[in-house]
Biopython code that builds the backbone (N, CA, C, O; Angstrom):
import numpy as np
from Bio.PDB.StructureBuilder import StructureBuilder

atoms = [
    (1, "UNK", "N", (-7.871, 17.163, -8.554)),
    (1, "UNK", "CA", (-7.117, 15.920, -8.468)),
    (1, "UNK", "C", (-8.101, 14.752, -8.420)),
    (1, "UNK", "O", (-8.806, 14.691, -7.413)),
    (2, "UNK", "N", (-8.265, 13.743, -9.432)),
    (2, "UNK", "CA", (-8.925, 12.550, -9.425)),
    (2, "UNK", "C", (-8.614, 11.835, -7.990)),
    (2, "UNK", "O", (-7.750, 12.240, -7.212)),
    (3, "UNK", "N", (-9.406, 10.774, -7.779)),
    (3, "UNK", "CA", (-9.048, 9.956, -6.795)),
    (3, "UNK", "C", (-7.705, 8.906, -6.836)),
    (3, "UNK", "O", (-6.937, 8.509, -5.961)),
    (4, "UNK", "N", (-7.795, 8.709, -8.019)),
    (4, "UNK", "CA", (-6.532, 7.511, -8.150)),
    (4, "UNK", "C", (-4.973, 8.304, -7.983)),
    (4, "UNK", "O", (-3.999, 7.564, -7.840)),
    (5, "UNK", "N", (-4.815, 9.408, -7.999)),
    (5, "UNK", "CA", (-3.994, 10.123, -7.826)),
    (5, "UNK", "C", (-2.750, 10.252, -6.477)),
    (5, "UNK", "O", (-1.551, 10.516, -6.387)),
    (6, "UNK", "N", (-4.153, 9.801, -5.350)),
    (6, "UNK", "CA", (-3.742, 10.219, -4.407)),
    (6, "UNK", "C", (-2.885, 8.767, -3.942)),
    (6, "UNK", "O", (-1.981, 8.786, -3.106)),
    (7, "UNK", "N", (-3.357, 7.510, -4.657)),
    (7, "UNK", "CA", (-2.336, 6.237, -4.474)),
    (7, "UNK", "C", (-1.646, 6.080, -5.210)),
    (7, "UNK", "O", (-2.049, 5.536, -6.238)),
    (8, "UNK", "N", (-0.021, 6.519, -5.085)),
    (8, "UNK", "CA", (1.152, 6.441, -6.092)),
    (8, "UNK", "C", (1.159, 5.710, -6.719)),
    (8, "UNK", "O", (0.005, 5.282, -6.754)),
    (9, "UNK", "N", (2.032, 4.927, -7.636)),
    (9, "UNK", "CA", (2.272, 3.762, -8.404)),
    (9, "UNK", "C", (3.784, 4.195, -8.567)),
    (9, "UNK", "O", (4.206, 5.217, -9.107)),
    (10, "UNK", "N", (4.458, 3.233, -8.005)),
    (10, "UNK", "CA", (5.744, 3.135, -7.937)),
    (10, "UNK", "C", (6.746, 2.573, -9.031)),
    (10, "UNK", "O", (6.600, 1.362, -9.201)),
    (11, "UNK", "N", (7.778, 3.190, -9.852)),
    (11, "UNK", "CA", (8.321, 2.615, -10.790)),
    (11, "UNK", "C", (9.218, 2.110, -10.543)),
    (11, "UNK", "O", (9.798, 1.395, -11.359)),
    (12, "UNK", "N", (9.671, 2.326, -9.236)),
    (12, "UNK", "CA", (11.422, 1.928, -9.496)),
    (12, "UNK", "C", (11.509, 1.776, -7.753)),
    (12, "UNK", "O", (10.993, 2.456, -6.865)),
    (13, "UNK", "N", (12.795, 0.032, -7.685)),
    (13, "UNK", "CA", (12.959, 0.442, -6.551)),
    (13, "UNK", "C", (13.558, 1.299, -5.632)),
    (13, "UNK", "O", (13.274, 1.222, -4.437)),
    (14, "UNK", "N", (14.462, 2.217, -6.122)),
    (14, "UNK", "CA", (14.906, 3.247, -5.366)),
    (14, "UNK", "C", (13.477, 4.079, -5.089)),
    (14, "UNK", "O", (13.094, 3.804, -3.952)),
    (15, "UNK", "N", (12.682, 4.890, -5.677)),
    (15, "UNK", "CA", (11.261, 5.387, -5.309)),
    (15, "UNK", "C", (10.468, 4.688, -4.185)),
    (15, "UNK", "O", (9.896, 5.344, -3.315)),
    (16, "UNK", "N", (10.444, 3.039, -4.233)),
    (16, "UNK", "CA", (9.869, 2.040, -3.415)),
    (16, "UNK", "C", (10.622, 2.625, -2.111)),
    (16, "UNK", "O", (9.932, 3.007, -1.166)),
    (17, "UNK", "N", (12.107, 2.705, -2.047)),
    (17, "UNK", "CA", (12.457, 2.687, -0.667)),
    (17, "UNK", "C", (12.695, 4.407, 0.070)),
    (17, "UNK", "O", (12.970, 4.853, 1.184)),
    (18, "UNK", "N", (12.435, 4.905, -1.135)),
    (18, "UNK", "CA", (12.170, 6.763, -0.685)),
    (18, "UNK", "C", (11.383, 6.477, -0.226)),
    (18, "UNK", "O", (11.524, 6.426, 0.996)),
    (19, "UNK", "N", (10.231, 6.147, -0.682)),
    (19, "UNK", "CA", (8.888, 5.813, 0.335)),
    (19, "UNK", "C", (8.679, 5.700, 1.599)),
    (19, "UNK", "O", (8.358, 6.577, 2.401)),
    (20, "UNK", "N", (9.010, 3.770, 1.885)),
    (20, "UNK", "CA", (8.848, 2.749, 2.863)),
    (20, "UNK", "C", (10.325, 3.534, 3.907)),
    (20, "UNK", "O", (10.374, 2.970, 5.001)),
    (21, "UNK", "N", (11.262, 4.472, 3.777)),
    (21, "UNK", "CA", (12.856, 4.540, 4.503)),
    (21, "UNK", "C", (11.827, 5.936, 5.316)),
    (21, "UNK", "O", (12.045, 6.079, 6.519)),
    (22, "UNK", "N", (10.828, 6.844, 4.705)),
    (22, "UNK", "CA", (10.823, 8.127, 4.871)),
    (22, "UNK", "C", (10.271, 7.828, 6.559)),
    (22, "UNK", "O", (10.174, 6.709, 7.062)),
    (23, "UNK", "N", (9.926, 9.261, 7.306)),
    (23, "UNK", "CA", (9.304, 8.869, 8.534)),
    (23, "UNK", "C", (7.965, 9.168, 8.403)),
    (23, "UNK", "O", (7.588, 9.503, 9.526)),
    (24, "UNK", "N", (7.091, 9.221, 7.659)),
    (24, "UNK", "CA", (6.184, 9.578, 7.055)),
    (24, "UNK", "C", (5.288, 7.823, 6.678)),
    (24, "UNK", "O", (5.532, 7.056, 5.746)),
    (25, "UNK", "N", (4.290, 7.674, 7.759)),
    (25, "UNK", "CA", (4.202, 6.474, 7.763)),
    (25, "UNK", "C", (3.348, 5.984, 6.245)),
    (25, "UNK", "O", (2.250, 6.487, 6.005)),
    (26, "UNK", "N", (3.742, 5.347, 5.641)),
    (26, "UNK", "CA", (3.326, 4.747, 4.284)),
    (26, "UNK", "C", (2.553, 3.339, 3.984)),
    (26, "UNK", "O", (3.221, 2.424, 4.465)),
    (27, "UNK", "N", (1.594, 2.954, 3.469)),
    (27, "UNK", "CA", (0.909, 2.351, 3.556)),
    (27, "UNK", "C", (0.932, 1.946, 1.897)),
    (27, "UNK", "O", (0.550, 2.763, 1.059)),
    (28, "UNK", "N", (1.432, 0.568, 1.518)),
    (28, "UNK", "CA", (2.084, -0.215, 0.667)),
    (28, "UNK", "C", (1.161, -1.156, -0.311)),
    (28, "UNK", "O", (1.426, -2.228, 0.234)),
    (29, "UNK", "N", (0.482, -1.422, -1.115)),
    (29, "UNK", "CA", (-0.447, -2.010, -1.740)),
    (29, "UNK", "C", (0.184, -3.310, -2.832)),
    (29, "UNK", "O", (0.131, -3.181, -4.055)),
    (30, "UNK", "N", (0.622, -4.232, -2.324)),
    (30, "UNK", "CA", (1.204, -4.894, -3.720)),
    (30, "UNK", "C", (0.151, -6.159, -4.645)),
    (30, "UNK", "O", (-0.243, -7.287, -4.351)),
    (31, "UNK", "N", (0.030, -5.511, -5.526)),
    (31, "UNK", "CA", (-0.929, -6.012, -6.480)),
    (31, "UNK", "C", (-0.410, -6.677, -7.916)),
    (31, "UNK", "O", (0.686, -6.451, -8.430)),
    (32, "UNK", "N", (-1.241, -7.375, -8.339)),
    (32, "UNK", "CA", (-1.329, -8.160, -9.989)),
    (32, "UNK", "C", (-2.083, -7.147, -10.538)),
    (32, "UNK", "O", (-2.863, -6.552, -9.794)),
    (33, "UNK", "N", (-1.953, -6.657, -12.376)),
    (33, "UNK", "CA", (-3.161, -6.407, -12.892)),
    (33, "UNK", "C", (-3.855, -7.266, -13.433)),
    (33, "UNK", "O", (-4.940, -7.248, -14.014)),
    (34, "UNK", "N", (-3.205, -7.942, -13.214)),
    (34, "UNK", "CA", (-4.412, -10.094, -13.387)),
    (34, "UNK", "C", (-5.299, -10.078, -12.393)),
    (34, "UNK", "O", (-6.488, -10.117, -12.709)),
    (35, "UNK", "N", (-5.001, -10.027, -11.249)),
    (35, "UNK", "CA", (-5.464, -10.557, -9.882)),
    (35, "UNK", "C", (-6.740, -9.811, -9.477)),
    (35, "UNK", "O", (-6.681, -8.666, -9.030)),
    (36, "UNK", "N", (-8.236, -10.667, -9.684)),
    (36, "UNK", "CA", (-9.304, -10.190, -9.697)),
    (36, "UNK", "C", (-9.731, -9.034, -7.909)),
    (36, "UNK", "O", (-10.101, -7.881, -7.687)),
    (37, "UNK", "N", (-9.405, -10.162, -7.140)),
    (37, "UNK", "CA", (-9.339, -10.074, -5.895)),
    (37, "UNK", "C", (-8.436, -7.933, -5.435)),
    (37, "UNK", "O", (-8.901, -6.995, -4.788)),
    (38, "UNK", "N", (-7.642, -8.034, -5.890)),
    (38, "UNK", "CA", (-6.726, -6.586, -6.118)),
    (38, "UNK", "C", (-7.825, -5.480, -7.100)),
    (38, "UNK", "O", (-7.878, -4.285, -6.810)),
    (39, "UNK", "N", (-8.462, -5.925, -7.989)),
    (39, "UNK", "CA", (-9.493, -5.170, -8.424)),
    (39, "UNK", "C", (-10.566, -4.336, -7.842)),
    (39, "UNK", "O", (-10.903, -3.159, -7.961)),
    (40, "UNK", "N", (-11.081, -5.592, -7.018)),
    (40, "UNK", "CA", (-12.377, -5.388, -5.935)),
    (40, "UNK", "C", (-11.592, -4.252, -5.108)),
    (40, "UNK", "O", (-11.905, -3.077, -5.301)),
    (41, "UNK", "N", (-10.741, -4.528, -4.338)),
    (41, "UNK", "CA", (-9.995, -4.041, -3.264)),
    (41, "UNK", "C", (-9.486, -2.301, -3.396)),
    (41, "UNK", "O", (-9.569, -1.503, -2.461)),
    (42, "UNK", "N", (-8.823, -1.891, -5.134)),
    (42, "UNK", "CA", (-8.376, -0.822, -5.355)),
    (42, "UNK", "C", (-9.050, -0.024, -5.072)),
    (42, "UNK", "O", (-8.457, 0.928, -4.563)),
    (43, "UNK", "N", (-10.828, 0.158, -5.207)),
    (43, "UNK", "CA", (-11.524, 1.856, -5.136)),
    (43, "UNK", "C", (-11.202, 2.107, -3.152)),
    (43, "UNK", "O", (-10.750, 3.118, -2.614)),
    (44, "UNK", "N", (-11.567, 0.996, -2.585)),
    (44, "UNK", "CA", (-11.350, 0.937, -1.137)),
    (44, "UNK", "C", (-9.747, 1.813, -0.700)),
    (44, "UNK", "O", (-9.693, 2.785, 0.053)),
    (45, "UNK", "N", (-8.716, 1.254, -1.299)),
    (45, "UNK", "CA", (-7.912, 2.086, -0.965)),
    (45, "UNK", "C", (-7.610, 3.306, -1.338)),
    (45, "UNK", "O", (-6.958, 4.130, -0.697)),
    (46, "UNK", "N", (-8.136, 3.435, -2.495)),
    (46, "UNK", "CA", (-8.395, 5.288, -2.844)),
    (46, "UNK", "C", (-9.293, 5.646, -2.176)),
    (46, "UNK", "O", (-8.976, 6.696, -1.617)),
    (47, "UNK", "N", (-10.299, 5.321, -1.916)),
    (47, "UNK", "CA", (-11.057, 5.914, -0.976)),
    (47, "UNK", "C", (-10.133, 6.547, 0.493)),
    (47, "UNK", "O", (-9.862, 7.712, 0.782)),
    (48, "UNK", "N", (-9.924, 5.708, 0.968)),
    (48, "UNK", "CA", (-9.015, 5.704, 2.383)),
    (48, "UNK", "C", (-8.032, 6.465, 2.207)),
    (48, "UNK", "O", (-7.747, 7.150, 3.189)),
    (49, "UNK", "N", (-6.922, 6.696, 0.608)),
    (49, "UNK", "CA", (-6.327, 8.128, 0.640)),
    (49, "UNK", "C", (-6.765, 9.129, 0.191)),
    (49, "UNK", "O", (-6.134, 10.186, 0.213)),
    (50, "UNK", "N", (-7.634, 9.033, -0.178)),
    (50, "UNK", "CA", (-8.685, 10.614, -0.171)),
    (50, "UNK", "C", (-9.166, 11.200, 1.380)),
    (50, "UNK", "O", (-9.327, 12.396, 1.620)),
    (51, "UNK", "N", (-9.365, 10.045, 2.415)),
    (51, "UNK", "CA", (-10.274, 10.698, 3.402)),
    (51, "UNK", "C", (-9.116, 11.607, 3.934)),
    (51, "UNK", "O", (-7.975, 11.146, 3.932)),
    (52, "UNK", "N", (-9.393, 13.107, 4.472)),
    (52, "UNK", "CA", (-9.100, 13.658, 5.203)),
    (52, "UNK", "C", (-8.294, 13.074, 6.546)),
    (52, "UNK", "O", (-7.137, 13.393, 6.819)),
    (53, "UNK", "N", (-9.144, 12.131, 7.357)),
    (53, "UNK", "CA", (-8.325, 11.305, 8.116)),
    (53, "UNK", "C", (-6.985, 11.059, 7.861)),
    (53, "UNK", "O", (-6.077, 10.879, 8.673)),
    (54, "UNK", "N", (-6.961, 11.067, 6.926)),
    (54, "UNK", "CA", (-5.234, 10.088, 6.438)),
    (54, "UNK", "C", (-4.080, 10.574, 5.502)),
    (54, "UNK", "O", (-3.183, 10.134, 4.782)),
    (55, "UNK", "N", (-4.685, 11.848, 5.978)),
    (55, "UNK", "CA", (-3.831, 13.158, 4.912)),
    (55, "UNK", "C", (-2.487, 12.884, 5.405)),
    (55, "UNK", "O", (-1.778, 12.608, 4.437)),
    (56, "UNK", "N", (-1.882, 12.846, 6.417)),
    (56, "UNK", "CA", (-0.829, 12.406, 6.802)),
    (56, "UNK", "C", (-0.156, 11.255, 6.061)),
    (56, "UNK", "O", (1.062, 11.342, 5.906)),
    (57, "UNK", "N", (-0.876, 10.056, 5.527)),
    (57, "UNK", "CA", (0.014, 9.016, 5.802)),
    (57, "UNK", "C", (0.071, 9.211, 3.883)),
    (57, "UNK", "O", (-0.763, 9.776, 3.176)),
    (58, "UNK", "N", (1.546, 8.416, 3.401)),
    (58, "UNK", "CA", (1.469, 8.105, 1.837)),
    (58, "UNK", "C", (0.846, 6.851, 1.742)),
    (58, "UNK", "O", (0.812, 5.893, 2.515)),
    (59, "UNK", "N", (0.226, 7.113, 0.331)),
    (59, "UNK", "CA", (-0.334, 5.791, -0.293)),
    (59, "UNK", "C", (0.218, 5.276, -1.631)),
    (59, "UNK", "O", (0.114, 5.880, -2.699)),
    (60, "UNK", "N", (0.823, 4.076, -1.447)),
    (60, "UNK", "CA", (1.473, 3.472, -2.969)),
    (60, "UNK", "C", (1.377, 2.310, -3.352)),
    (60, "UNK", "O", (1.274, 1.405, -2.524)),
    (61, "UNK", "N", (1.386, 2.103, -4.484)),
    (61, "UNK", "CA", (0.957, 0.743, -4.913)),
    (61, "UNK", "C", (2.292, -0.197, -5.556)),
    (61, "UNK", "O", (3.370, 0.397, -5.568)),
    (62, "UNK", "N", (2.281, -1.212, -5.934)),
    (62, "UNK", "CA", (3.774, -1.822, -6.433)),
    (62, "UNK", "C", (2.800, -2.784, -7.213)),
    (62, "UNK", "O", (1.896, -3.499, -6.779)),
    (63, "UNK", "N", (3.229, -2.597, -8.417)),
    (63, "UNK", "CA", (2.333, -3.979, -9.270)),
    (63, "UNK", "C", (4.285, -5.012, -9.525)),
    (63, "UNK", "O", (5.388, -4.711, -9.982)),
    (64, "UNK", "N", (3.523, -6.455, -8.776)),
    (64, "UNK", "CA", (4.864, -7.451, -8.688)),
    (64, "UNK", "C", (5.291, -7.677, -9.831)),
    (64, "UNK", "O", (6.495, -7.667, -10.085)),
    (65, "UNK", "N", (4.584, -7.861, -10.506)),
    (65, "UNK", "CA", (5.196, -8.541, -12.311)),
    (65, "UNK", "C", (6.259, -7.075, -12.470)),
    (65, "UNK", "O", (7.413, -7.405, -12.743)),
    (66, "UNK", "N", (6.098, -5.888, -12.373)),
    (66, "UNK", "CA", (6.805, -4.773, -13.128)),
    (66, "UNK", "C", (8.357, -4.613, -12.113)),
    (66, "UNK", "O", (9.437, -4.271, -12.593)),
    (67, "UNK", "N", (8.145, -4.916, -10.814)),
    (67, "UNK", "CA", (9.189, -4.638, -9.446)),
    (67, "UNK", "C", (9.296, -6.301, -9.298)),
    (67, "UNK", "O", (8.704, -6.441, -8.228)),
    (68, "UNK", "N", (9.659, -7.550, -9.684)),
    (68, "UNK", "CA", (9.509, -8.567, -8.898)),
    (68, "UNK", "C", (10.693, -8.700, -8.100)),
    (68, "UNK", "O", (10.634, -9.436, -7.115)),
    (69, "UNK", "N", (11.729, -8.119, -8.365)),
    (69, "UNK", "CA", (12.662, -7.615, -7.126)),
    (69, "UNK", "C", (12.330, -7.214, -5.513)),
    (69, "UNK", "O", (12.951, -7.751, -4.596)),
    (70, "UNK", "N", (11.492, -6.410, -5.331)),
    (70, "UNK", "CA", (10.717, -5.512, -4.482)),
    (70, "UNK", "C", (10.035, -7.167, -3.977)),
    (70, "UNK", "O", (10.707, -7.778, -3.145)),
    (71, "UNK", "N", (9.147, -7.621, -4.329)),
    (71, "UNK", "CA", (8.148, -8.254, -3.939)),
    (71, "UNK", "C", (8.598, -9.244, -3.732)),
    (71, "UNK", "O", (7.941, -9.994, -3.009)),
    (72, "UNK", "N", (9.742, -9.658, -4.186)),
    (72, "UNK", "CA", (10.611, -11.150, -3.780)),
    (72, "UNK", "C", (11.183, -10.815, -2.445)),
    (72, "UNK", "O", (11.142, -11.625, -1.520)),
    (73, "UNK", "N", (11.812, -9.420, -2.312)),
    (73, "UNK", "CA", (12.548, -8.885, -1.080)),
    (73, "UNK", "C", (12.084, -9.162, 0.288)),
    (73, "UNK", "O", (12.676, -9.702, 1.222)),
    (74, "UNK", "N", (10.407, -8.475, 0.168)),
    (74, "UNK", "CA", (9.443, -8.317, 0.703)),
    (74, "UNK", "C", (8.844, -9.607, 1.086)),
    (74, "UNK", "O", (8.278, -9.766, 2.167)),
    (75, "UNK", "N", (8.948, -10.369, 0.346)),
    (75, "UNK", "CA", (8.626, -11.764, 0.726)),
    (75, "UNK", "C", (6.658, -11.665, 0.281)),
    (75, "UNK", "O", (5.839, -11.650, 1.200)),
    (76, "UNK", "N", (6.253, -11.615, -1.058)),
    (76, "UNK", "CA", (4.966, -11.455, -1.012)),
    (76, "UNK", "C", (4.591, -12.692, -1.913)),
    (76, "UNK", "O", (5.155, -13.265, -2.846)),
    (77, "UNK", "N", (3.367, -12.868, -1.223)),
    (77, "UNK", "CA", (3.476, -14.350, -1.711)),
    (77, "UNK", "C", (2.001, -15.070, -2.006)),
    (77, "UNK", "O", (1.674, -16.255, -2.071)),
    (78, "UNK", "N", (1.162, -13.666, -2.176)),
    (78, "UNK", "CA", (-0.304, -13.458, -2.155)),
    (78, "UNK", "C", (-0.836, -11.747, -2.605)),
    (78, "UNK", "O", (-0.564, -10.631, -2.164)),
    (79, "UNK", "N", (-1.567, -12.181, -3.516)),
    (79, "UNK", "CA", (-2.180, -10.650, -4.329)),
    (79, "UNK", "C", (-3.551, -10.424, -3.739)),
    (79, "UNK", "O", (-4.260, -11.429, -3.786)),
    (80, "UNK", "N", (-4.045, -9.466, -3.250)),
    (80, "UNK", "CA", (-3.326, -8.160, -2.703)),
    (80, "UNK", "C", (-2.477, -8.137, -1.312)),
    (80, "UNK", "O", (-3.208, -8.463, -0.377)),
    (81, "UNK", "N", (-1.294, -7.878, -0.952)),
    (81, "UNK", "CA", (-0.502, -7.795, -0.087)),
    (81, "UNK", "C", (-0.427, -6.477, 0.814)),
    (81, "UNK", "O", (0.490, -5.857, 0.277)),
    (82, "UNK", "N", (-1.024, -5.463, 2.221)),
    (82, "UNK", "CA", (-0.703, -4.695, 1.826)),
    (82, "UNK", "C", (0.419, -4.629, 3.203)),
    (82, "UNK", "O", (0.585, -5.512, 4.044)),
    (83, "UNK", "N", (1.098, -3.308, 3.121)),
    (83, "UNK", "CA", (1.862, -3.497, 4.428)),
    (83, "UNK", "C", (2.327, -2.014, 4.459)),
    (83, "UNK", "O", (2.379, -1.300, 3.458)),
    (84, "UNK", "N", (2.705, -1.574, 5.899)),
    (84, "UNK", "CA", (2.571, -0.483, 6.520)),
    (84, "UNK", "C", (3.728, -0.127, 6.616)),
    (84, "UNK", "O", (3.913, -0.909, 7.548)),
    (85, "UNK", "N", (5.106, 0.550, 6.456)),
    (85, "UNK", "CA", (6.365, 1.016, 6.846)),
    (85, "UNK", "C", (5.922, 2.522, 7.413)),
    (85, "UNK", "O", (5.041, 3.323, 7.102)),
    (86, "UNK", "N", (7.112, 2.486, 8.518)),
    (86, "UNK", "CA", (7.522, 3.783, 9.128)),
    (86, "UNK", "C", (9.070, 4.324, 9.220)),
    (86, "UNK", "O", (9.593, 3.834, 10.220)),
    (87, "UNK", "N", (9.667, 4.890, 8.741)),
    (87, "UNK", "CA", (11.244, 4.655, 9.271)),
    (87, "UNK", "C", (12.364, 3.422, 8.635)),
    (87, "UNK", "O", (13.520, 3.128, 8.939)),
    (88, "UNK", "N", (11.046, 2.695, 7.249)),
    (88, "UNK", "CA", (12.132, 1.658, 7.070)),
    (88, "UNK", "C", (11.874, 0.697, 7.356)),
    (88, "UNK", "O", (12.363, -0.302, 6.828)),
    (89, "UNK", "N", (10.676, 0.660, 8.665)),
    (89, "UNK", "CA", (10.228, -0.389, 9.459)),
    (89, "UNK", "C", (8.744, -0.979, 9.263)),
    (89, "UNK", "O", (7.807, -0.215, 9.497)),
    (90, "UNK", "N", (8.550, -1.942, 8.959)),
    (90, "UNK", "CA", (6.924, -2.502, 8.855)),
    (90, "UNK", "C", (6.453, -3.051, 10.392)),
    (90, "UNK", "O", (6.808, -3.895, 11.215)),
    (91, "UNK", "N", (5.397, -1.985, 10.220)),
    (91, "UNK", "CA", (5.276, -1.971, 11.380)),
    (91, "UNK", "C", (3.742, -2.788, 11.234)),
    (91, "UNK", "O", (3.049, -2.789, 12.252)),
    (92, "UNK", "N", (3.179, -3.504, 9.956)),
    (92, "UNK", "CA", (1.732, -3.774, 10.094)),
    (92, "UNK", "C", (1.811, -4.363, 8.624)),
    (92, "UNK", "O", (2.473, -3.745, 7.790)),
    (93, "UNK", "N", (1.015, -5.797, 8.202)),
    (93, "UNK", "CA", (0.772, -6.302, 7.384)),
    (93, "UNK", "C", (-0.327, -7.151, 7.165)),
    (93, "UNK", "O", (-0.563, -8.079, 7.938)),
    (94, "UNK", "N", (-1.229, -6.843, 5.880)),
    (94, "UNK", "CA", (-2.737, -7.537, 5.858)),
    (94, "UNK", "C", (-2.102, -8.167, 4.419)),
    (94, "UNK", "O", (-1.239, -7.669, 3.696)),
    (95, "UNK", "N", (-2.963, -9.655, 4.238)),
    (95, "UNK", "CA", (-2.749, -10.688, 3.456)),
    (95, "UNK", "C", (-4.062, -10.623, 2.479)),
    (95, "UNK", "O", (-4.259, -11.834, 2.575)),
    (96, "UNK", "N", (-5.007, -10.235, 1.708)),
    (96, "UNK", "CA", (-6.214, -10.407, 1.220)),
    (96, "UNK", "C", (-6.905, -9.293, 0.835)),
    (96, "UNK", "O", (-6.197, -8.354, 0.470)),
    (97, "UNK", "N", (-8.118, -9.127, 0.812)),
    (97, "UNK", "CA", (-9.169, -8.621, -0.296)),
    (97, "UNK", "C", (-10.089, -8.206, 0.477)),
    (97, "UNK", "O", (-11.248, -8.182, 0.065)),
    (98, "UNK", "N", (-9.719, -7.726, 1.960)),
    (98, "UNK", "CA", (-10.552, -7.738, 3.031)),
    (98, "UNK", "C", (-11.000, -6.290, 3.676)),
    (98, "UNK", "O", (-10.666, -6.053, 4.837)),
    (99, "UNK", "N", (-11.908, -5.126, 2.774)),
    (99, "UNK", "CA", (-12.473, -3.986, 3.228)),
    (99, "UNK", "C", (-12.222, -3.261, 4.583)),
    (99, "UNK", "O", (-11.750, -2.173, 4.911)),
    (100, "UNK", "N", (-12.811, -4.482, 5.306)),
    (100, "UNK", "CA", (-12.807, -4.490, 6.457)),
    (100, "UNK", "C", (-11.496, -3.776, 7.674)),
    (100, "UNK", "O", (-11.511, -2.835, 8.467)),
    (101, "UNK", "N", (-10.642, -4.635, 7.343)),
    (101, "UNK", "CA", (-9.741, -5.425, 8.183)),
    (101, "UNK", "C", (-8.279, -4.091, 7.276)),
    (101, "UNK", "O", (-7.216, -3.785, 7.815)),
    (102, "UNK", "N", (-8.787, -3.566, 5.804)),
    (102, "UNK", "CA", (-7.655, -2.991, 5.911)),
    (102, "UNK", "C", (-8.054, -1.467, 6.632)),
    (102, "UNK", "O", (-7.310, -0.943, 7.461)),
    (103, "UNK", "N", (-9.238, -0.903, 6.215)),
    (103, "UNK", "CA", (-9.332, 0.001, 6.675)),
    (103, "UNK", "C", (-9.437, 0.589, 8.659)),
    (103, "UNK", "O", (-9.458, 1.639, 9.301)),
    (104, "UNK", "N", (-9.479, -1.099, 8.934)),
    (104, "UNK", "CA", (-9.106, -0.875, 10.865)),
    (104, "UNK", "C", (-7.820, -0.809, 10.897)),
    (104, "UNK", "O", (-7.369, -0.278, 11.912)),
    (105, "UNK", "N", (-6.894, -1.257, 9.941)),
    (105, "UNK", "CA", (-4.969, -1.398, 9.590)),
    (105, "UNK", "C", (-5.081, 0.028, 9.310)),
    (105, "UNK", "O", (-4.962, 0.636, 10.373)),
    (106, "UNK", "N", (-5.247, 0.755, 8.402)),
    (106, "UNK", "CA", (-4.979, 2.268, 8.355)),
    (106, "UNK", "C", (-5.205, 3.027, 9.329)),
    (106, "UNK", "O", (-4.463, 3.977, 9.582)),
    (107, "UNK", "N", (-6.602, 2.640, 10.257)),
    (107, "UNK", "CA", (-6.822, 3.885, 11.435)),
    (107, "UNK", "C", (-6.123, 3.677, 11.925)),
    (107, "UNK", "O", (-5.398, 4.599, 12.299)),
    (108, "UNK", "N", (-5.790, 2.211, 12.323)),
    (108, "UNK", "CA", (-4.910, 2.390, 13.711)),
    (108, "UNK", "C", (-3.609, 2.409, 13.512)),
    (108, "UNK", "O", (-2.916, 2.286, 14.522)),
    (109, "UNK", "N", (-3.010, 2.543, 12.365)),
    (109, "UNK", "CA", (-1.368, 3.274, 12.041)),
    (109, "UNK", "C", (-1.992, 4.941, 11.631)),
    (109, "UNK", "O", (-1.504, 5.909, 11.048)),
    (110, "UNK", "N", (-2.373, 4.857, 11.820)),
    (110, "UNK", "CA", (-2.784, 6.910, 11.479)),
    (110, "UNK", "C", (-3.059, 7.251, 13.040)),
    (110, "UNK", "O", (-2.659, 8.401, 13.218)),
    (111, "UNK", "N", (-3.578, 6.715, 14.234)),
    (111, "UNK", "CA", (-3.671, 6.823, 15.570)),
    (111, "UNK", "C", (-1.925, 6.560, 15.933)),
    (111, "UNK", "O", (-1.684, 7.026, 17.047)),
    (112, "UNK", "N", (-1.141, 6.171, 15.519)),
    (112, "UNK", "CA", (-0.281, 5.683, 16.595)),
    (112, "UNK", "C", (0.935, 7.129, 16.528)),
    (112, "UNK", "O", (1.895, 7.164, 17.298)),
]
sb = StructureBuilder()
sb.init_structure("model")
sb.init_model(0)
sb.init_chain("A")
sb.init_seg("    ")
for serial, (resi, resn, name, xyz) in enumerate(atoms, 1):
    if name == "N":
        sb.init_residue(resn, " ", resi, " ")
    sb.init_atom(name, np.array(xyz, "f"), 0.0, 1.0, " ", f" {name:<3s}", serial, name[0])
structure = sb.get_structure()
């Protein structure tokens, strides 16, 4: 299994909300394929669903131009967007292009 594999790409919003409804905490990526910033950012989050650590949680992506339904819903209003559901519920949301800051957002929804 390649790496990109392991971060879905979502076609449809019924799939979007199988996802984000399941109890299976999911971790949400909404991106441009314009948006340079979402470029930098993508190997980082394959990385993070490859690690072992995080075998538990799903990883999916939503490109807005293809779902702008989804992303209007969602209220996104900045590329890369990412955000955390459990149950239906967002329980965690990062705004940016920030290595850092998402991968302390994944441990600590994979700890809780």
């Amino acid at each position: 299994m390649s790496v990109e594999e392991k971060v879905i790409s979502v076609e449809s919003e019924a799939e979007f909300k199988g996802y984000i409804e399941s109890d299976k905490v999911t971790v949400v990526d909404f991106y441009a394929v314009w948006c340079g910033p979402c470029k930098v950012i993508s190997p980082v989050l394959e990385k993070l669903a490859n690690d072992s650590e995080f075998a538990e949680l799903n990883f999916i992506k939503v490109d807005v131009d293809k779902l702008d339904n989804v992303s209007a819903e969602m209220g996104i209003r900045a590329m890369p967007t990412f955000m955390v559901f459990k149950g239906g519920e967002k329980v965690n949301e990062l705004v940016g292009a920030n290595p850092g800051a998402l991968k302390a957002m994944v441990t600590k929804v994979a700890q809780q």
